[in-house]
VOGU-3710 file (C-alpha; in Angstrom, 3 decimals, decimal comma):
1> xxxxxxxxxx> 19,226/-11,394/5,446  17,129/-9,443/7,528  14,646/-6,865/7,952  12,255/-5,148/10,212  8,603/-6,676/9,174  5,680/-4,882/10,220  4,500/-7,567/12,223  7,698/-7,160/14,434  6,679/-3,400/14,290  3,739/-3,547/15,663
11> xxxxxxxxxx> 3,883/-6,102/17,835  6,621/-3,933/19,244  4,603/-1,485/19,199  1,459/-1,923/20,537  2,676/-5,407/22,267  0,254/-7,529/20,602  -0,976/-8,610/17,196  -2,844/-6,495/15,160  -5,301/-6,637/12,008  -6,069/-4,632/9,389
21> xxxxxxxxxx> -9,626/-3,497/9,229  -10,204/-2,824/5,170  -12,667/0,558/5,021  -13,430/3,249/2,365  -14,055/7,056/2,607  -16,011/6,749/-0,787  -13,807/8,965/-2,379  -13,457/9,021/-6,137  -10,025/9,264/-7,562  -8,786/12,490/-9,747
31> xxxxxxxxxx> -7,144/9,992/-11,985  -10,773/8,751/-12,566  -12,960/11,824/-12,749  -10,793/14,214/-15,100  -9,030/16,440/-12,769  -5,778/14,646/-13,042  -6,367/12,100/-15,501  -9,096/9,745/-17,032  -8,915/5,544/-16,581  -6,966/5,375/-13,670
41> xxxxxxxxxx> -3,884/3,973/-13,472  -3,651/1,302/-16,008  -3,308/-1,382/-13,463  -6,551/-0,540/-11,173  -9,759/-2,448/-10,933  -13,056/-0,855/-10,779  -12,726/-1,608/-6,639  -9,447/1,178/-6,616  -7,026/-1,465/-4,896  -9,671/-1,959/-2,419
51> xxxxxxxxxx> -10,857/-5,079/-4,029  -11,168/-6,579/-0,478  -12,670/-3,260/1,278  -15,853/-2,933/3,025  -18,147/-0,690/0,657  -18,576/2,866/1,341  -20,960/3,006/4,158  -21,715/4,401/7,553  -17,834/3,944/8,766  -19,425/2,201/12,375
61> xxxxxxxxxx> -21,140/-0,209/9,932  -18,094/-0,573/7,774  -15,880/-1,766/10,854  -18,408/-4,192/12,392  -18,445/-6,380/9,238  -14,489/-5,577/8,460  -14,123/-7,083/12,068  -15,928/-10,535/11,769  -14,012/-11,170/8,867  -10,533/-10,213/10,322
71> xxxxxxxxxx> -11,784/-12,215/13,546  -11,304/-15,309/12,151  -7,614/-14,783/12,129  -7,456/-13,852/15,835  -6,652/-17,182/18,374  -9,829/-18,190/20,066  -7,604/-17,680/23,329  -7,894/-14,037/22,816  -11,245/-12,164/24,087  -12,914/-9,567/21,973
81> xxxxxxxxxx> -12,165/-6,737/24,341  -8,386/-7,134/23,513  -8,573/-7,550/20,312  -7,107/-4,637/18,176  -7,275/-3,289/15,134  -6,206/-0,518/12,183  -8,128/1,260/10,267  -7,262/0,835/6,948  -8,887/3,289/4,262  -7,864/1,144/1,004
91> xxxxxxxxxx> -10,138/2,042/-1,809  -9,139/4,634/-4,177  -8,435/8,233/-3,246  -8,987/8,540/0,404  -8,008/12,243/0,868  -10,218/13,244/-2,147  -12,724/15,079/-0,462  -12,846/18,536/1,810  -11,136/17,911/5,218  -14,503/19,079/7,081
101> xxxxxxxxxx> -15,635/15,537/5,104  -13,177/13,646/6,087  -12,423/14,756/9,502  -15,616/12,942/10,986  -14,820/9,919/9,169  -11,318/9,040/10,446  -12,604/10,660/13,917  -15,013/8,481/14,040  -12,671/5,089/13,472  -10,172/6,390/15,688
111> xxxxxxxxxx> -12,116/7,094/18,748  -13,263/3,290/19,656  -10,902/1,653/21,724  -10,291/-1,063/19,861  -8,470/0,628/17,113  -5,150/1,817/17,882  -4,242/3,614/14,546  -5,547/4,857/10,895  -3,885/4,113/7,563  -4,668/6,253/4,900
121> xxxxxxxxxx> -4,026/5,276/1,535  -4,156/8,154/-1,276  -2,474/10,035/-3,803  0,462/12,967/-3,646  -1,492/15,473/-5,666  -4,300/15,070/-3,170  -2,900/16,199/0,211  -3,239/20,116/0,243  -2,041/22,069/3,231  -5,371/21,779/4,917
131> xxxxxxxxxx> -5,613/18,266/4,903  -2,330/17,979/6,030  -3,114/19,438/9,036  -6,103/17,812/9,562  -3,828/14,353/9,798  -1,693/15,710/12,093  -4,537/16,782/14,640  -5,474/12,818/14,561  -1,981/11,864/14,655  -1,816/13,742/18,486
141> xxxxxxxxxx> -4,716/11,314/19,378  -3,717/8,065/18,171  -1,147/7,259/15,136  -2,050/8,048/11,660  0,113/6,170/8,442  -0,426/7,955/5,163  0,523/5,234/2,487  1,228/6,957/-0,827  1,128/5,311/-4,252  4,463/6,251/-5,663
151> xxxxxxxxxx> 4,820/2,313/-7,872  8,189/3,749/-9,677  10,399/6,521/-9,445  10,843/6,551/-13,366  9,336/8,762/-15,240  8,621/7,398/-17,727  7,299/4,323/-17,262  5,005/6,677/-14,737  3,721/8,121/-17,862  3,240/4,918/-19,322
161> xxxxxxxxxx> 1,036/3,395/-16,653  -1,397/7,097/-16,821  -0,098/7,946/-13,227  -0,770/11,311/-14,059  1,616/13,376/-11,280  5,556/14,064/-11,568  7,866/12,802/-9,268  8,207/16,464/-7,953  4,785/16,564/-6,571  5,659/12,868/-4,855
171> xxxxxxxxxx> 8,883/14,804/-3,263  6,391/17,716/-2,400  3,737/15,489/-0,622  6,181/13,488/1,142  8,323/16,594/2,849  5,245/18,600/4,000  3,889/14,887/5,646  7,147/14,298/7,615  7,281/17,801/9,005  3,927/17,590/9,957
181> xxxxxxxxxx> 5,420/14,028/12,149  3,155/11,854/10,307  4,170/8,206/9,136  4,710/7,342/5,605  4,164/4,609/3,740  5,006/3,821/-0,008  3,719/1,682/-2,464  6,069/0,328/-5,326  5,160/-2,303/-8,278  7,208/-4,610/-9,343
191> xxxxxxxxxx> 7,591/-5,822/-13,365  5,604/-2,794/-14,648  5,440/-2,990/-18,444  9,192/-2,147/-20,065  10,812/-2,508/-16,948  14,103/-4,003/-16,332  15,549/-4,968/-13,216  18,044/-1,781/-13,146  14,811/0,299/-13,477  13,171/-1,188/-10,600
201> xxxxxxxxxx> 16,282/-1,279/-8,109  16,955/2,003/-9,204  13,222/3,214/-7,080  14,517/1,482/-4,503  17,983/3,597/-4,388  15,529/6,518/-4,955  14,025/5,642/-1,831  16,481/4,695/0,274  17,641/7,779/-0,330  14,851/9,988/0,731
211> xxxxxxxxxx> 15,699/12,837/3,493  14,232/12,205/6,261  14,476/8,302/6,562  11,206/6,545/4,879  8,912/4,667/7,340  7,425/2,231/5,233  7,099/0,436/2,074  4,544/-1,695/0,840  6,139/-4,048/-2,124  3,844/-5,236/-5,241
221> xxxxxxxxxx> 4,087/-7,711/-7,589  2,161/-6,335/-11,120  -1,357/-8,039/-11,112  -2,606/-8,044/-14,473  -6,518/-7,789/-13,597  -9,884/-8,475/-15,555  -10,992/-5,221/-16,590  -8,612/-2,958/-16,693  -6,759/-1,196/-19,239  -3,419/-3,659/-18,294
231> xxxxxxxxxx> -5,721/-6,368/-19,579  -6,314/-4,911/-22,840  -2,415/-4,011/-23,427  -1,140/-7,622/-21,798  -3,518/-9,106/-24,298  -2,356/-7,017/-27,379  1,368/-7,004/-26,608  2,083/-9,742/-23,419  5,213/-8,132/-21,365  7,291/-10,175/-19,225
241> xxxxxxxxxx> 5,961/-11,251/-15,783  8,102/-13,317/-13,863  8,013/-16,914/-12,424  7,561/-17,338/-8,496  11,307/-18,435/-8,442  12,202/-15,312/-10,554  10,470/-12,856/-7,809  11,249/-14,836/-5,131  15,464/-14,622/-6,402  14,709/-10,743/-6,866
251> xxxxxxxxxx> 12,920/-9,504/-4,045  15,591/-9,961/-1,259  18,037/-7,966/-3,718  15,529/-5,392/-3,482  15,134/-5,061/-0,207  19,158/-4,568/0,001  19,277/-1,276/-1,690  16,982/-0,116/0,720  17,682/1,758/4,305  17,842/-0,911/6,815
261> xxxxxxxxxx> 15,423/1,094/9,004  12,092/1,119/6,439  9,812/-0,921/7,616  8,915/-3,495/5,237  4,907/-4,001/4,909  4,548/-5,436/2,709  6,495/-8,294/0,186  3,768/-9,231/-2,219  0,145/-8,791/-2,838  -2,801/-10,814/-3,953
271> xxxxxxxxxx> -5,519/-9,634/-6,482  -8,781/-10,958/-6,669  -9,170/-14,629/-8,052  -12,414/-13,921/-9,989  -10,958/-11,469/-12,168  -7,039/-12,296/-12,192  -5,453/-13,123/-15,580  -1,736/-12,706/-14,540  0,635/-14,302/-12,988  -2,143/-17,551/-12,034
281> xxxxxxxxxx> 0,739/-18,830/-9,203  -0,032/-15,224/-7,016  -3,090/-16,998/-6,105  -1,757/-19,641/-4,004  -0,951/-17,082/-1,599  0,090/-19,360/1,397  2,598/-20,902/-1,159  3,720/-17,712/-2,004  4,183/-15,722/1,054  6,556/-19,163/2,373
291> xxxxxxxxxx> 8,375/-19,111/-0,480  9,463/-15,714/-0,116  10,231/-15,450/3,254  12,455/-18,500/2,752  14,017/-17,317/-0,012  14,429/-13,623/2,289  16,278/-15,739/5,063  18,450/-17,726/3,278  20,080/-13,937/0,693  23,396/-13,600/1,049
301> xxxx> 24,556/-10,175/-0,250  27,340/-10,298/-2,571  30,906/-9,346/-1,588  32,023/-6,369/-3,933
//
């Protein structure tokens, strides 16, 4: 089958490869602090899903040391001057603070030459009106991607996993950021606790589905992660996690009952080595990633 990649995107783009630069705001989370919730989602680390972010420091500081570590993965052929970049603002909640805050912050990324966009990930119940239009102010200077944790469109297992929003303020969030022209992103995960394969292609029929057209979508796989209240309840009660033939078999079905014009960012994820407890095989990640894109190439829808 195929599919547009976000490599093809950008290179299409921006006409050359690009890297991810992994930054924080140091925002908190309201899922964290009490406002929405308390714990987080059950499935985050203390690091927010910014396990691999810089920590929150002076943002110039941040990028310098985000950039020898993504440098390795340029070719020596290319010169430093041409390298580019996106500013990725991982870690927890990064619209949980006053625009006036933030404002400097993603000014301050977006203004060196070298970085030719900002990717914002954060909440729906964190995106008032006024930081809305704060985003779209940057987007007129260089593109901004706001990458919203959605993980399922079920309700209930939402509730189950201490999301902590409705799928109505989801639906809110992600009207007002398309009519502001902004670029969204969504994050789903795969094999949350209780869920069967119905549940999880139903998100993506929820999605594909979505008025106007969804830009992105970052896919998952569930990391079960030292630390967190997953670890506690996979302990207690273990819940089904599947094989890397089992993900790899389900993943290109996924991607069918989506619009053909999403952008796929993502197919998996890795978590952290030192404190992963499940599924061990995510960590070969090279193994992984050519497994599924084989298995991707070679789907054949069926004929109904």
């Amino acid at each position: 089958m195929t599919y547009v990649s976000i490599s093809e995107q950008l290179k299409k783009t921006f006409g050359r490869k690009v890297y991810r630069l992994s930054l924080s705001t140091g925002c908190s989370c309201p899922n964290r602090d009490g406002k929405s919730g308390f714990g987080g989602c059950v499935f985050c680390s203390e690091g927010g899903s910014g396990d691999f972010a810089s920590p929150p420091e002076n943002i110039q500081i941040q990028i310098e040391r985000a950039k020898k570590l993504v440098d390795q993965k340029f070719p020596h052929t290319i010169p430093q001057d041409e390298r580019r970049y996106i500013a990725y603002f991982q870690s927890f909640t990064n619209t949980y603070a006053a625009p006036e805050k933030l404002e400097p912050i993603f000014m301050s990324a977006i203004k060196r030459n070298e970085i030719v966009a900002l990717s914002i990930a954060t909440r729906p119940d964190c995106l008032p009106p006024a930081t809305v239009e704060m985003l779209s102010r940057i987007n007129k200077i260089k593109p901004v991607w706001v990458e919203l944790g959605l993980q399922t469109a079920n309700e209930e297992t939402a509730k189950k996993i201490n999301r902590c929003y409705p799928l109505s303020v989801f639906e809110d969030a992600y009207s007002r950021l398309k009519k502001a022209g902004l670029y969204v992103v969504v994050h789903v995960i795969l094999y949350l606790p209780g869920e069967t394969k119905d549940d999880m292609l139903s998100t993506a029929d929820y999605l594909s589905k979505l008025d106007p057209v969804l830009d992105g979508i970052k896919i998952q796989l569930l990391h079960v992660l030292r630390g967190t209240p997953l670890e506690k309840i996979y302990r207690e009660k273990p819940f089904h996690l599947p094989t890397l033939e089992e993900y790899c078999s389900f993943i290109p079905e996924y991607i069918s009952h989506l619009d053909p014009r999403t952008v796929i960012h993502r197919l998996t994820g890795d978590g952290p080595k030192r404190i992963l407890i499940a599924p061990l095989w995510t960590a070969d990640k090279k193994r992984v990633i050519n497994a599924l894109k084989k298995s991707v190439e070679e789907y054949e829808a069926p004929v109904l």
